[in-house]
N, C-alpha and C positions, 0 to 999 in steps of 0.2 A: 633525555628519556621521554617516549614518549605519553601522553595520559590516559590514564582509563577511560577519562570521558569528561571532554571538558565544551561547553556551549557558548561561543560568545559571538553577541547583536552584532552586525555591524552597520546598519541602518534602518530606519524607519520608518516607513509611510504611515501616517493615521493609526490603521492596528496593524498593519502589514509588518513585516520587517526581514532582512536578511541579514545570514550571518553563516558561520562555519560550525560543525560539532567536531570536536579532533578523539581521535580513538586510536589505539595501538593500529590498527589494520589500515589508517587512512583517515582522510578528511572528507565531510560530507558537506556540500553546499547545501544552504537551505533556503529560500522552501525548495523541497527535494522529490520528485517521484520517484520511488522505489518499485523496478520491474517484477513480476511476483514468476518467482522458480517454487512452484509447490512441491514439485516431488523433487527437488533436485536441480533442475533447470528451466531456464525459461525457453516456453517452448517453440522451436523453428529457430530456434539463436545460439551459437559459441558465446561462449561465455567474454571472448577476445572481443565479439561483434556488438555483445550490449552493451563494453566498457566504452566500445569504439561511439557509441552515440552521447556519451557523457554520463553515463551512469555512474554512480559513486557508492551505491546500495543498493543491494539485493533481498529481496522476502523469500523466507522459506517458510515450510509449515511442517509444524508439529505433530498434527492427524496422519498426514500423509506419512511423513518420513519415519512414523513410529508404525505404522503397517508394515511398510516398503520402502524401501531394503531393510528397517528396523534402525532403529537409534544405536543399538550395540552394534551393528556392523559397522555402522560410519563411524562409530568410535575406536574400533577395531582398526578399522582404514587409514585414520589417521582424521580425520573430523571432515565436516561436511567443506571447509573449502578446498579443502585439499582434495575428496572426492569429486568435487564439480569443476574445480580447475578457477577457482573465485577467489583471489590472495586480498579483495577487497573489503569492508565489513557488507555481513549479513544479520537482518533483523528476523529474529522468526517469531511466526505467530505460534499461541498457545497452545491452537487446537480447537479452543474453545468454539468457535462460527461455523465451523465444521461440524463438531458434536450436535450441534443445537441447531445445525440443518437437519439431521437426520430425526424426524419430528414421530417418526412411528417406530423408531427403533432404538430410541435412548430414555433412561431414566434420570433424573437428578435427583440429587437427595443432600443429606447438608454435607457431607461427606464427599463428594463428587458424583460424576457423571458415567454411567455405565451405558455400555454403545453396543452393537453387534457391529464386528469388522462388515464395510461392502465388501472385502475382497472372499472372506472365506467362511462368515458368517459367525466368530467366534465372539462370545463377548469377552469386553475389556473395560475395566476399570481406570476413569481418566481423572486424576485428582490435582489441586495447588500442587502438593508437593510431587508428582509422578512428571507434571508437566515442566517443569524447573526440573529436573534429573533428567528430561531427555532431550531439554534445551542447552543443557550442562554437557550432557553426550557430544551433542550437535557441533558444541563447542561456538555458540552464537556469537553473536558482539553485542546483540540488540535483544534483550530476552523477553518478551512480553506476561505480565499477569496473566493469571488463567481468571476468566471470569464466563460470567452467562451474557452472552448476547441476546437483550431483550427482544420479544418477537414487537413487529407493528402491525395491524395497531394494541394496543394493550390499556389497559384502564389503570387508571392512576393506581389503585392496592396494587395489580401484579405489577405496575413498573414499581411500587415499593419494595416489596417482597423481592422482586428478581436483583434490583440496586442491592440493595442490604444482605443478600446472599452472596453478590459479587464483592460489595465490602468486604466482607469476611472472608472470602479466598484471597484476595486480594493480601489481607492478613499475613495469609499460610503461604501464599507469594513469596512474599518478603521473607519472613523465618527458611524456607524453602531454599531459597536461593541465597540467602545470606551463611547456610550450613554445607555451602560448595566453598569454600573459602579460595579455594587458590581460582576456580574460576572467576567467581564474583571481584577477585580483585584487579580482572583486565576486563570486565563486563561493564554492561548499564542492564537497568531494569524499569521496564514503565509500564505507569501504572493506566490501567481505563476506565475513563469517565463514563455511569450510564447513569438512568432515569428516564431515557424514554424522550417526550416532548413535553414532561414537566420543571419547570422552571425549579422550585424547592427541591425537588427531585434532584437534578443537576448539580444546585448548589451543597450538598447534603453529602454527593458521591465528590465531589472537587474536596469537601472539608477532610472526610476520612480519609483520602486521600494521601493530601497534604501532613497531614499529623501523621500518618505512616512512614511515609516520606522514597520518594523514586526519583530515579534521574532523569525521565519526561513522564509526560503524561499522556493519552490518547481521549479520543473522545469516541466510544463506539458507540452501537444503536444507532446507528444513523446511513443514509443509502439501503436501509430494506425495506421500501415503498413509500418512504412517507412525502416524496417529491421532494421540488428543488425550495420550494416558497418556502414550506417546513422544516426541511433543513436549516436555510439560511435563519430562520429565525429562531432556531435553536440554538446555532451558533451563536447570534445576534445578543442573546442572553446568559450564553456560555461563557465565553471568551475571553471577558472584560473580568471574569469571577476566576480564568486560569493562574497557576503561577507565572511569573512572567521573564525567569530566569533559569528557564529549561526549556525542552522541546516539545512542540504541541503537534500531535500528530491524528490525523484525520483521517479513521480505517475504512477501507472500501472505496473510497473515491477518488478520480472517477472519472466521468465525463468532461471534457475540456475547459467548460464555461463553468461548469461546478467548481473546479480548480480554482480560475479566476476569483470567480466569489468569495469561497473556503481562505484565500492567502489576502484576500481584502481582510479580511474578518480579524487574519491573527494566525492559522494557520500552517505550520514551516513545514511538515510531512505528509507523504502520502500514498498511495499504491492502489492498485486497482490493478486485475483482468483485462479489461476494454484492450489496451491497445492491442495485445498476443491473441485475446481470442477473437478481435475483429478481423486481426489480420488473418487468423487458420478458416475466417468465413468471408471474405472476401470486401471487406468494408474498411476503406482508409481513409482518414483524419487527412484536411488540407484543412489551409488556411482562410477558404472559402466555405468550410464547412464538412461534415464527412461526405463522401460519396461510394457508390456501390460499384465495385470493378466487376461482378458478374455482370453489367448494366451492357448491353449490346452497344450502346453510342460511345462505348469505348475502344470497339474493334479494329476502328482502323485510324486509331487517333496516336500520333509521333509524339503527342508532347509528353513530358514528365507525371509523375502524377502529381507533386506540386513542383512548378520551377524554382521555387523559393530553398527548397527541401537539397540539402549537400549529400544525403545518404546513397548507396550505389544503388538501391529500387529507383530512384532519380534522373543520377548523374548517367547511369549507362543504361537504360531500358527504358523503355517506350509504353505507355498506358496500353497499347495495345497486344504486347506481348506480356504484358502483366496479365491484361486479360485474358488473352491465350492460357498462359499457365492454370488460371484458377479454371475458366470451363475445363478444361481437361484435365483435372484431377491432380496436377502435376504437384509433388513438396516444393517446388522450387517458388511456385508462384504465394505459399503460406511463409516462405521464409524470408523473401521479399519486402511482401505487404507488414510481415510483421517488424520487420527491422525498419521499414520506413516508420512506421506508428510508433516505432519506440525514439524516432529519431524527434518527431514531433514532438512528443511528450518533453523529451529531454531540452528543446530547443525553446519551447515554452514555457519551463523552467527561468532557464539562462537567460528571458527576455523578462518575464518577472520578475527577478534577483537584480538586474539591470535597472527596472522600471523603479525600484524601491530603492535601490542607491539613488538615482536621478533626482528620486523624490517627485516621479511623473506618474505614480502607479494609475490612479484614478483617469489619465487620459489614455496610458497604452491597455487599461482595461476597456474601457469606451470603446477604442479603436479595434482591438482585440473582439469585442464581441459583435458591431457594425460589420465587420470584413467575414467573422464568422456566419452570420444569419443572413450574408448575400447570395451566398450560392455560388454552385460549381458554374465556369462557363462551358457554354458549349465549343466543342472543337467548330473551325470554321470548314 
């Protein structure tokens, strides 16, 4: 039979480590990038073409797909994998980052979060327990708290106030989702860490937490301006204060070196936009570094966009009919560039998971970030 949700290490490095989380739907390697399908899919890709790059998890979101098409349709349908063609686990977000973008058109209150729809202007009520019933709908794998993503920068009171509000949903989380009973019994639920870039802060949101009790954790507020240095050294402070026999997952990020770092730190999950939306604007991720395919010194260049790279943007096309596609408008040249970048991400993964089995993480990070800040060559 298999288990709701079971996590185990399978090696080490310093904080680093890999291991498998097993769930009815599938096994997920970790550390993991999880491709983000907001509304549904991830965009410029078959669902067959992101498994094909080694994906093992999918992100949906809660804002979105309680707009459009609406949570009771996909329930209706037969649940969101079945409607996206995805037989593999997805983890969906709350909502909550969504809400609390929309900064001239939402209230909170202790109660939740009232929003005007973008699509049609209507206000909605977005609550603990609303967002758990239409993650339930969704029929997740991976169901996240609803909490307030802290803005940055923010002053120690409102990263209190905003942590300590997110504690208490966080609460109604948990009761919330523990009153779907037959869902909850093939689900996980994680919890997220806020406080900002205060150190007691952190530790404070880690304890209630933990006393509450979820099958991972997240660390959010983190990747909304506050740079890479700040980050890390949030992490830095964080990490070693997480539990250390569940999954720690790091929302919003991110950029390739960021990763690096993040799975140095402790790190096993993660998701981020970048690859899909670089690739629908024409910016692809090599191992040299990113480069820009609108770039004219690509026009008439035969090689790969990285030769290193197995994915068919690669193996069967040529940099410069990639670039062909994207100056002219063409989908083909966003579904391309995106399925390459997704290819990357995932390949990046698989050499990190590698590097921490070897027990070499610390020099394929080196090496890793040396080969990334060289730069693209030029064609000859």
């Amino acid at each position: 039979m298999k288990p709701r949700f079971e996590y185990t290490v399978h090696a080490t490095d310093g904080m680093a480590r890999t291991g498998v989380i097993k769930m009815k739907r599938g096994e997920i390697r970790t550390p993991a990038f999880m491709p983000v399908g907001t509304a549904g899919t991830v965009k410029a890709m078959m669902p067959e073409s992101v498994r094909s790059t080694g994906a093992d998890i999918l992100l949906g979101n809660t804002y979105h797909l309680m707009l459009r098409p609406t949570a009771e349709r996909i329930q209706k349908l037969g649940g969101l994998h079945k409607f996206m063609n995805w037989d593999r686990p997805i983890l969906t977000d709350s909502g909550g980052f969504q809400v609390m973008s929309l900064t001239e058109l939402r209230k909170i209150t202790e109660e939740g979060v009232t929003f005007q729809s973008h699509l049609d202007g209507s206000r909605i009520l977005l609550t603990p327990e609303r967002s758990m019933e239409i993650q339930r709908m969704l029929d997740s794998d991976i169901v996240m708290a609803f909490d307030e993503c802290t803005p940055f920068p923010a002053t120690e009171d409102q990263a209190r106030e905003s942590m300590e509000l997110s504690m208490r949903w966080a609460q109604r989380s948990r009761n919330g989702f523990n009153s779907g009973e037959e869902h909850a019994s093939r689900t996980a639920l994680f919890g997220i860490v806020q406080g900002s870039v205060y150190e007691d802060l952190r530790f404070k949101s880690i304890d209630a937490l933990t006393e509450i009790g979820f099958d991972g954790y997240a660390v959010g507020g983190l990747a909304v301006g506050e740079g890479q240095e700040t980050m890390f050294r949030v992490l830095d402070f964080t990490m070693p204060r997480m539990p250390k026999d569940t999954p720690r997952y790091l929302m919003g990020v991110g950029k390739p070196d960021d990763i690096v770092g993040a799975v140095e730190r402790g790190i096993d999950m993660f998701d981020c936009v970048m690859p899909t939306r670089s690739g629908r604007t024409g910016q692809g991720f090599t191992r040299r570094g990113a480069i820009n395919m609108k770039n004219a010194r690509h026009k008439d260049d035969t090689r790969p966009i990285d030769a290193s790279c197995a994915c068919p943007a690669c193996t069967q096309y040529s940099r410069a009919y990639v670039h062909h596609l994207i100056k002219a408008g063409e989908i083909l040249g966003a579904m391309l560039l995106t399925w390459h970048n997704l290819q990357f991400y995932q390949d990046l993964m698989a050499n990190l998971r590698d590097a921490i089995a070897a027990g070499k993480l610390s020099e394929y990070a080196a090496s890793f970030r040396a080969e990334y800040a060289s730069g693209d060559i030029d064609p000859l």
